[in-house]
C-alpha positions as CSV (number, residue, x, y, z in Angstrom):
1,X,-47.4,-137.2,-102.0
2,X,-50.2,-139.7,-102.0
3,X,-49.2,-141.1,-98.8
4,X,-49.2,-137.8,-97.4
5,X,-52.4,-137.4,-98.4
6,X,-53.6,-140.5,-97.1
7,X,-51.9,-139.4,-93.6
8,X,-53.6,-136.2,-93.5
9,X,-57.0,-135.7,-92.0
10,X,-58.4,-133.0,-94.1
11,X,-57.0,-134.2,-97.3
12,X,-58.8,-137.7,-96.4
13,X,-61.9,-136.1,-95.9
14,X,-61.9,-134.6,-99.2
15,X,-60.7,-137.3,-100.4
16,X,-64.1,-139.3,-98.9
17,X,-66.5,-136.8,-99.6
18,X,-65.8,-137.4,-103.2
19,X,-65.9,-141.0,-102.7
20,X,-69.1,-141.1,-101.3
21,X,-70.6,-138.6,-103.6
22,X,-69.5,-140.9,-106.3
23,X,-71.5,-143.7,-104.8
24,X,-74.4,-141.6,-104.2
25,X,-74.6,-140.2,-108.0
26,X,-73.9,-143.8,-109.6
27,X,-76.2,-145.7,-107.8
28,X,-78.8,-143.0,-109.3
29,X,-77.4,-142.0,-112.9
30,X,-77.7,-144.7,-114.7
31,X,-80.7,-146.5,-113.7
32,X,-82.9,-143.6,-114.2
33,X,-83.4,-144.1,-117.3
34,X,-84.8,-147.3,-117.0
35,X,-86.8,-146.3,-113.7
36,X,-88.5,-144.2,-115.6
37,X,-89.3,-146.4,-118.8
38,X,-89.7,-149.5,-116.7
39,X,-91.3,-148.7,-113.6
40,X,-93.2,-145.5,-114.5
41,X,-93.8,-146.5,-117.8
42,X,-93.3,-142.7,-119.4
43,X,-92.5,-143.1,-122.6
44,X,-88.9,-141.7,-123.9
45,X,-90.1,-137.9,-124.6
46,X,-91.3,-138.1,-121.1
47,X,-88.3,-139.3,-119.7
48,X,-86.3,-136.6,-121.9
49,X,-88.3,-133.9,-120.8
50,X,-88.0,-134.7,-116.8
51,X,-84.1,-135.5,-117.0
52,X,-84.1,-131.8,-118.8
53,X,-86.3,-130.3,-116.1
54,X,-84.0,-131.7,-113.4
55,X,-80.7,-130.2,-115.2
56,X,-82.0,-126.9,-116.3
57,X,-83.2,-126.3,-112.5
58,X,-80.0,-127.7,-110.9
59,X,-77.6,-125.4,-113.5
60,X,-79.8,-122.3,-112.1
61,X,-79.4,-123.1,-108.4
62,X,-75.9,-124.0,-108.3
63,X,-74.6,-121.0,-110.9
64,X,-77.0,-118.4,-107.9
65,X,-74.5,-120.2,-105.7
66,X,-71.5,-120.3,-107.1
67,X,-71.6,-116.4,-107.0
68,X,-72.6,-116.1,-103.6
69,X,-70.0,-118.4,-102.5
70,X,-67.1,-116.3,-104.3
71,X,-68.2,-113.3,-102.4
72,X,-68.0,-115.4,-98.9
73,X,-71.3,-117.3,-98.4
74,X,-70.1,-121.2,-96.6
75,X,-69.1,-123.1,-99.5
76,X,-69.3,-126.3,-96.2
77,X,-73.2,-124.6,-95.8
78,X,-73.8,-125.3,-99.9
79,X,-72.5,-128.3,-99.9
80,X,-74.7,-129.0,-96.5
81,X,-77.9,-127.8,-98.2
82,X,-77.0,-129.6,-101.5
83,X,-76.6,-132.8,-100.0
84,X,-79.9,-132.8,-97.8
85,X,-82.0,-132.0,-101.4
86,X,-80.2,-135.1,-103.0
87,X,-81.6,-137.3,-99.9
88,X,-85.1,-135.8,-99.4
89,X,-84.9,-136.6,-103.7
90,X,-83.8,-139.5,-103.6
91,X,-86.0,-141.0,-101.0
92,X,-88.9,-139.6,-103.0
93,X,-88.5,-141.0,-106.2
94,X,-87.3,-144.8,-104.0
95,X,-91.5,-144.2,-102.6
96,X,-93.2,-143.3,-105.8
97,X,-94.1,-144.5,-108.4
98,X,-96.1,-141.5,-110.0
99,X,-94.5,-139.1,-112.9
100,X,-95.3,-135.6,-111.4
101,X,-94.1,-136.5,-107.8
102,X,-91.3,-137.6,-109.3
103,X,-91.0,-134.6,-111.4
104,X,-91.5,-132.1,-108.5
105,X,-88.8,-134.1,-106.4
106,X,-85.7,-133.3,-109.2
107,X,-87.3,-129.4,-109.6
108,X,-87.5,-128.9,-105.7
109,X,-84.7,-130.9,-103.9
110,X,-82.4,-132.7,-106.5
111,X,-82.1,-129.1,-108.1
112,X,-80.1,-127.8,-104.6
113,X,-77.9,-131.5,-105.0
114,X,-76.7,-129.6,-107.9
115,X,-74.6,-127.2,-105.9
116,X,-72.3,-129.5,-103.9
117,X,-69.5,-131.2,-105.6
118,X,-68.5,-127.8,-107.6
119,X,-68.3,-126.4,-104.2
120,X,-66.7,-129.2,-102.9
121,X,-63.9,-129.1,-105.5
122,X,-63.7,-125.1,-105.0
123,X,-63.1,-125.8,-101.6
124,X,-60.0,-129.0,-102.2
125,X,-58.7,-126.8,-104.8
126,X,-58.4,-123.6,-102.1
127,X,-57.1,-125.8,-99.7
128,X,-54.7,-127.4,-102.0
129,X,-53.4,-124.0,-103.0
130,X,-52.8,-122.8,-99.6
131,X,-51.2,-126.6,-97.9
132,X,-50.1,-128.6,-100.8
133,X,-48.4,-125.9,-103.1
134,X,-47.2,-127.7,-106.1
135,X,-48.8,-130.6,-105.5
136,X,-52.5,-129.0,-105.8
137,X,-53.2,-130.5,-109.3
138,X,-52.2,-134.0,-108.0
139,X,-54.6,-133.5,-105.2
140,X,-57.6,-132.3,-107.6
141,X,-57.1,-135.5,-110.1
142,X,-57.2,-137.8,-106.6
143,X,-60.5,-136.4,-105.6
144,X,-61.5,-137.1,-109.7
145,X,-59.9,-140.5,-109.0
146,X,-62.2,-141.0,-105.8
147,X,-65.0,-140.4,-108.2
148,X,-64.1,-142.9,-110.5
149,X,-63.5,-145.6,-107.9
150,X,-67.3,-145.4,-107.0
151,X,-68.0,-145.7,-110.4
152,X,-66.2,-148.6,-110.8
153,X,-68.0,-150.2,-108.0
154,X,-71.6,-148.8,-107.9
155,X,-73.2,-149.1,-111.3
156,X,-72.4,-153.0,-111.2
157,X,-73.8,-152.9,-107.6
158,X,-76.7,-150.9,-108.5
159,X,-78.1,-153.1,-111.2
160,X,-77.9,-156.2,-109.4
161,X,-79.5,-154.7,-106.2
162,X,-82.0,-153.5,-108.7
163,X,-82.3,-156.6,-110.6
164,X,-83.1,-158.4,-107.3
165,X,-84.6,-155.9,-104.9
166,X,-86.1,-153.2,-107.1
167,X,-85.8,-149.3,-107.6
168,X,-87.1,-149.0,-104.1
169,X,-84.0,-150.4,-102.0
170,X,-81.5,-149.4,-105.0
171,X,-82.5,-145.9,-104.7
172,X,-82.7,-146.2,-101.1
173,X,-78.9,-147.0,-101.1
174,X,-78.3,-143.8,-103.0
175,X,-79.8,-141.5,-100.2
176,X,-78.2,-143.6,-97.5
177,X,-74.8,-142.8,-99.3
178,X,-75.7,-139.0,-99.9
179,X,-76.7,-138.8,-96.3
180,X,-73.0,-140.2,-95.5
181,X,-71.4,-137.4,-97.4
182,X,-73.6,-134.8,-95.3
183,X,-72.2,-136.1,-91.7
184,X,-68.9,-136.5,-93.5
185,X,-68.8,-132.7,-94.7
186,X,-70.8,-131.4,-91.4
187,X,-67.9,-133.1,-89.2
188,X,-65.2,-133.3,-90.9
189,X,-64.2,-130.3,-93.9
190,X,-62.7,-127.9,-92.7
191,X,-65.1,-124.3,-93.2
192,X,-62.0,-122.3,-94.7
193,X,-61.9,-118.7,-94.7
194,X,-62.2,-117.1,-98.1
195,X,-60.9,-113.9,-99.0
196,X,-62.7,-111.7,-100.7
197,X,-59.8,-109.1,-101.2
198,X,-60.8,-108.0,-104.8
199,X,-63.6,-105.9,-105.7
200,X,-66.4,-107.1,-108.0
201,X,-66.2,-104.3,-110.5
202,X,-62.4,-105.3,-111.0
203,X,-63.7,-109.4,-112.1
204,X,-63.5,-109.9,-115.4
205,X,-66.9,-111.6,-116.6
206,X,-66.2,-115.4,-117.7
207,X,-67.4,-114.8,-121.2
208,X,-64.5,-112.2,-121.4
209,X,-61.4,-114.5,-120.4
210,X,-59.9,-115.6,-123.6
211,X,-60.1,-119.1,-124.0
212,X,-63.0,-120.1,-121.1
213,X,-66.1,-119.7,-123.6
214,X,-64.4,-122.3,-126.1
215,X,-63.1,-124.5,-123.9
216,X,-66.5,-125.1,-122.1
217,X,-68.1,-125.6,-125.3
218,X,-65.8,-128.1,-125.9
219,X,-66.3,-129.8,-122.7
220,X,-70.3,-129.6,-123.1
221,X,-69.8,-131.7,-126.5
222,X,-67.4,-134.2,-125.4
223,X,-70.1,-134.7,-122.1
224,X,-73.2,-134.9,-124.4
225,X,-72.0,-137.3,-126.4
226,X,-70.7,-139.3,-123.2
227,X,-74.5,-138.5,-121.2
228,X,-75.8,-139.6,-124.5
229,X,-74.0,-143.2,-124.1
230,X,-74.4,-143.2,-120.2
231,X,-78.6,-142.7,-120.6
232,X,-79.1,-144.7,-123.8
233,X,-76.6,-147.8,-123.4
234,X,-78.8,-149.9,-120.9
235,X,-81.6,-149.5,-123.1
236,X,-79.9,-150.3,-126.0
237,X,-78.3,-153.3,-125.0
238,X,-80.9,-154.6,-123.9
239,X,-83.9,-153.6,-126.5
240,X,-82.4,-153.8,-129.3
241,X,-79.6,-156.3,-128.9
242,X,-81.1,-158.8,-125.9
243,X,-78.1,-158.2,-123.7
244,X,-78.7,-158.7,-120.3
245,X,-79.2,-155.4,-118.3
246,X,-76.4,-156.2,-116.3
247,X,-73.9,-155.6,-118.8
248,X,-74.6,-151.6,-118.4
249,X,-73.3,-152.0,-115.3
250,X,-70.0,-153.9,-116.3
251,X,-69.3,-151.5,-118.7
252,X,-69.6,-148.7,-117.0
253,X,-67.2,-150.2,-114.1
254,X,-64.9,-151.5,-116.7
255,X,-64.7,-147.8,-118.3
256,X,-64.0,-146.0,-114.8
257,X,-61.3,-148.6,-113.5
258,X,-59.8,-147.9,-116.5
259,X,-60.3,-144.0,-115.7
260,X,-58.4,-144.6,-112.0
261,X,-54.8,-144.7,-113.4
262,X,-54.8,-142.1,-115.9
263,X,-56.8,-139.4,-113.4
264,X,-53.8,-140.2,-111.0
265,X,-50.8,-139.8,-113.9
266,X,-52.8,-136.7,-116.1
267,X,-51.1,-134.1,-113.3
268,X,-47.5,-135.7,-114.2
269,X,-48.6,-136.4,-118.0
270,X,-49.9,-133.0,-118.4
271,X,-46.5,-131.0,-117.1
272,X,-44.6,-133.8,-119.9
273,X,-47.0,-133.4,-123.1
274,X,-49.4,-130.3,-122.3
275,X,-53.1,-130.1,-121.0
276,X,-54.1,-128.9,-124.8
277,X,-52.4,-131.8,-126.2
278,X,-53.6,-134.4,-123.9
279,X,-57.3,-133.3,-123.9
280,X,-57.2,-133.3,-127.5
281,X,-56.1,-137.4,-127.4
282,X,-59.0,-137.2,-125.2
283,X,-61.7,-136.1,-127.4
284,X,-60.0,-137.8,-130.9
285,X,-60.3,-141.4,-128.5
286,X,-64.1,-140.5,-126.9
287,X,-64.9,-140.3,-131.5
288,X,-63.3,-143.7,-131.8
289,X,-65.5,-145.0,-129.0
290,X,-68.8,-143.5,-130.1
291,X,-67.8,-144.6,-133.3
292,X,-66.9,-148.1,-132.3
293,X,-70.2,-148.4,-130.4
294,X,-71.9,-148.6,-134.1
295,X,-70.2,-151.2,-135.3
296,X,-70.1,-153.4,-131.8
297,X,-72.4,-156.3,-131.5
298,X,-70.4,-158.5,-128.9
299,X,-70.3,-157.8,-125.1
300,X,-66.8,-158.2,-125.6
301,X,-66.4,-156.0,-128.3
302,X,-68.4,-152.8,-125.8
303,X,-65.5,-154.2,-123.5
304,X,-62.4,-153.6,-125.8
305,X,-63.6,-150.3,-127.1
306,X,-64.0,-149.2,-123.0
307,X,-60.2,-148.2,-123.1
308,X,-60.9,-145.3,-125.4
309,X,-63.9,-144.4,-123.3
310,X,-61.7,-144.7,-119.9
311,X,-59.4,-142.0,-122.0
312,X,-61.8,-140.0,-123.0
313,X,-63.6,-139.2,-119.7
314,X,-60.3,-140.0,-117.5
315,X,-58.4,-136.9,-119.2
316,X,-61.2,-134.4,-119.8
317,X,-62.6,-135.3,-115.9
318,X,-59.7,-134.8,-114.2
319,X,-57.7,-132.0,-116.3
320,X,-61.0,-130.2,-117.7
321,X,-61.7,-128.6,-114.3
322,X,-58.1,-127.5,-113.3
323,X,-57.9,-125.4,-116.8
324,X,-61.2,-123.8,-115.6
325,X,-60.1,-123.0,-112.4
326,X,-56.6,-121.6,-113.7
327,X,-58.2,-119.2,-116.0
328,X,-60.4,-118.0,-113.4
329,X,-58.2,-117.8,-110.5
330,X,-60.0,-114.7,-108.5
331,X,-63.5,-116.7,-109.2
332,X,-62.8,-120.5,-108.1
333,X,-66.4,-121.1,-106.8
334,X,-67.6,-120.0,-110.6
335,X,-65.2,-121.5,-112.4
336,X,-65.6,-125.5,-110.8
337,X,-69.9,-124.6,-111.1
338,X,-69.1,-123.7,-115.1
339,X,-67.3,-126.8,-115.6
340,X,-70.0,-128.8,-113.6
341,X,-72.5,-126.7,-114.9
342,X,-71.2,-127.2,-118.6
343,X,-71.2,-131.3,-118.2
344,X,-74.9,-131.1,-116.6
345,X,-75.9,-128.9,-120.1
346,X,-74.6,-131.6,-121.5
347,X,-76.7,-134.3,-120.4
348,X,-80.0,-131.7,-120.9
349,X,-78.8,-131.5,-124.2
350,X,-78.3,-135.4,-124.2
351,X,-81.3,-136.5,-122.6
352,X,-83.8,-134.2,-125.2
353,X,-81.6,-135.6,-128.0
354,X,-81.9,-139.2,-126.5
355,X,-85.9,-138.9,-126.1
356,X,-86.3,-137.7,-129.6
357,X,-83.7,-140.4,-131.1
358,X,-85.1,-143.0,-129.2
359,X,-88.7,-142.7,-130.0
360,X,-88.9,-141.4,-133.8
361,X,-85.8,-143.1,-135.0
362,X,-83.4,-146.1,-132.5
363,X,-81.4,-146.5,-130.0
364,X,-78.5,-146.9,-132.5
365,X,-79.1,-143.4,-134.3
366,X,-78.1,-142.2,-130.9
367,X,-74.7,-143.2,-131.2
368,X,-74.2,-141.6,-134.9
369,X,-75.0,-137.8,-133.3
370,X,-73.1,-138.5,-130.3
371,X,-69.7,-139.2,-132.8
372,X,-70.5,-136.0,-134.2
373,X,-70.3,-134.1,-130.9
374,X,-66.6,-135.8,-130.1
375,X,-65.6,-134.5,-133.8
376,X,-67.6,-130.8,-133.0
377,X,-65.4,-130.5,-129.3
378,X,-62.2,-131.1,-131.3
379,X,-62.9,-128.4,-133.6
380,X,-63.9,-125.7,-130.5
381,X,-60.9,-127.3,-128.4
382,X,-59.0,-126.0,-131.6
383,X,-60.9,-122.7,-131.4
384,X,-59.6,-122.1,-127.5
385,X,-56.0,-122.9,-128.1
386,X,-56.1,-120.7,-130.9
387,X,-57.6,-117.8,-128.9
388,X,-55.5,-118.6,-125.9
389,X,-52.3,-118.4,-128.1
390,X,-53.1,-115.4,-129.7
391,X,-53.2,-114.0,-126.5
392,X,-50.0,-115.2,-125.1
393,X,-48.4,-113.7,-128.5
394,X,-49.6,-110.7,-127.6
395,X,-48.1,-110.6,-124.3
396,X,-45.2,-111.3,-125.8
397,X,-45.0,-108.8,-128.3
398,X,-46.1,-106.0,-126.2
């Protein structure tokens, strides 16, 4: 399957979209945390509050979106007008060096970024269903996988290119990327044709689906207490214990090559042990990590403790969205934005919690609420299967 992939021109495409949108967003992601505390000199409540303005705008855009695309807008002209807002953003914030320019950039372009990759994934996922047959869970977890390999490479990158060029070129980088995933997409992705055979009335509203409303809320946990560790850890390391600021950046590489392999096998893994089961060794191995990250005071030991990070995201990334999308089959558009739109609540949760931690209590303190959220998505992962189940009982009986 994967070679057929490989061989195939629109399945390669996808596959480099992703790739490149990986770069783009972890050349950014981590580092603005620090570009804000470093270079702007905001202090943390400041940078909470503009990392929550930029979420809460980009959730609005893309969930407008989302609908329109189910009912036949160009998902390719979405992810067209997503991308160009993450450049003109991007280039913005690489230029200045003031707050509210800064500010207005994430509430007036970055926002649009927003709407991309959920359509990008709606679209694989369509085209998977109607080339690849079976094999159109495989192809989702590669394009997860394509993520991941940027991620193994770019944060690394991104703090060295920032530790000897500055926030100008790194970001810089980051729009040149984004700019490659516009030509890629304008070029290359197929614009597929989507039916829109069913009649609105006859949808069933996402809140309705049994199942869908707990399973997102354990997904929004188990991201805010990983958007938590992704905004916080470079700071950390490096105020409180004197790391250098590199060693973000090997983590977080460390903790997505680990991701690679078990985005590729969780299709096959899933069919052997069950999605339910395996998201649950998901979330029970993201508490061990936030809970080893308190009692860690070696680079090596954030090293070790990376495997049961690279679990945690690896699973929940790459099977997370597929449950979405297969309880909301008619609404494919809506249901990738939800998931997406579920782990950016997550880091506007995270990001509020993180300036607020940060500033009245430490750095540390983060990592004791963000243990709590893994243990709080076990109990509403718990809460969907139970809800889901008593549906299938139903069936059954009736």
């Amino acid at each position: 399957m994967s070679l057929k992939i490989l061989l195939n021109r629109h399945p390669l495409i996808y596959l480099l979209t992703c790739l490149f949108s990986g770069f783009s967003s972890a050349f950014t992601s981590p580092l603005l945390s620090l570009y804000l505390i470093d270079e702007l000199r905001v202090s943390p409540m400041h940078m909470g509050f503009l990392i929550a303005v930029m979420i809460l705008s980009g959730v609005t855009v893309s969930q407008y979106f989302a609908k329109r695309s189910d009912e036949g807008t160009s998902r390719k002209l979405i992810i067209l007008m997503g991308q160009l807002g993450f450049v003109i953003s991007t280039v913005i914030l690489a230029l200045t060096r003031d707050y509210y320019i800064a500010l207005g950039a994430v509430i007036f372009f970055m926002s649009f970024s927003a709407c991309s990759l959920p359509q990008v994934f709606a679209m694989g996922r369509n085209y998977a269903d109607k080339y690849l047959a079976d094999q159109a869970v495989f192809f989702v977890t590669m394009m997860r996988a394509s993520i991941a390999v940027a991620w193994v490479i770019a944060p690394p990158l991104a703090f060295l290119v920032n530790d000897q060029f500055g926030f100008t070129y790194t970001f810089l980088i980051a729009a040149s990327c984004g700019a490659a995933v516009f030509f890629i997409v304008l070029a290359g992705l197929p614009n597929l044709h989507i039916e829109v055979s069913h009649k609105l009335e006859e949808i069933v509203r996402w809140q309705k689906i049994p199942g869908v409303l707990f399973f997102l809320l354990c997904i929004f946990f188990a991201f805010s207490a990983n958007s938590m560790y992704i905004t916080s850890i470079s700071l950390y390391i490096t105020q409180e214990l004197d790391f250098a600021s590199k060693w973000a950046g090997y983590l977080m590489g460390i903790a997505a090559f680990i991701e690679i392999p078990i985005m590729l096998s969780a299709g096959y893994l899933s069919r052997k042990f069950g999605v339910q089961r395996l998201i649950f060794i998901a979330c029970l191995s993201g508490l061990i990590f936030h809970a080893g990250l308190l009692v860690a005071k070696q680079p090596w030991e954030f090293m070790v403790i990376q495997v049961f990070n690279g679990l945690f995201i690896g699973i929940n990334a790459s099977l997370g969205m597929v449950v979405v999308q297969d309880m909301m089959k008619k609404q494919m558009g809506l249901a990738s934005t939800l998931f997406s739109n579920s782990q950016m609540l997550s880091i506007l949760l995270s990001s509020l919690m993180v300036g607020f931690i940060a500033q009245y209590f430490s750095y540390y303190a983060i990592f004791i609420v963000s243990s709590l959220f893994c243990a709080i998505a076990i109990l509403f992962l718990y809460l969907a299967e139970k809800q889901t189940q008593g549906v299938k009982n139903t069936e059954v009986c009736a």
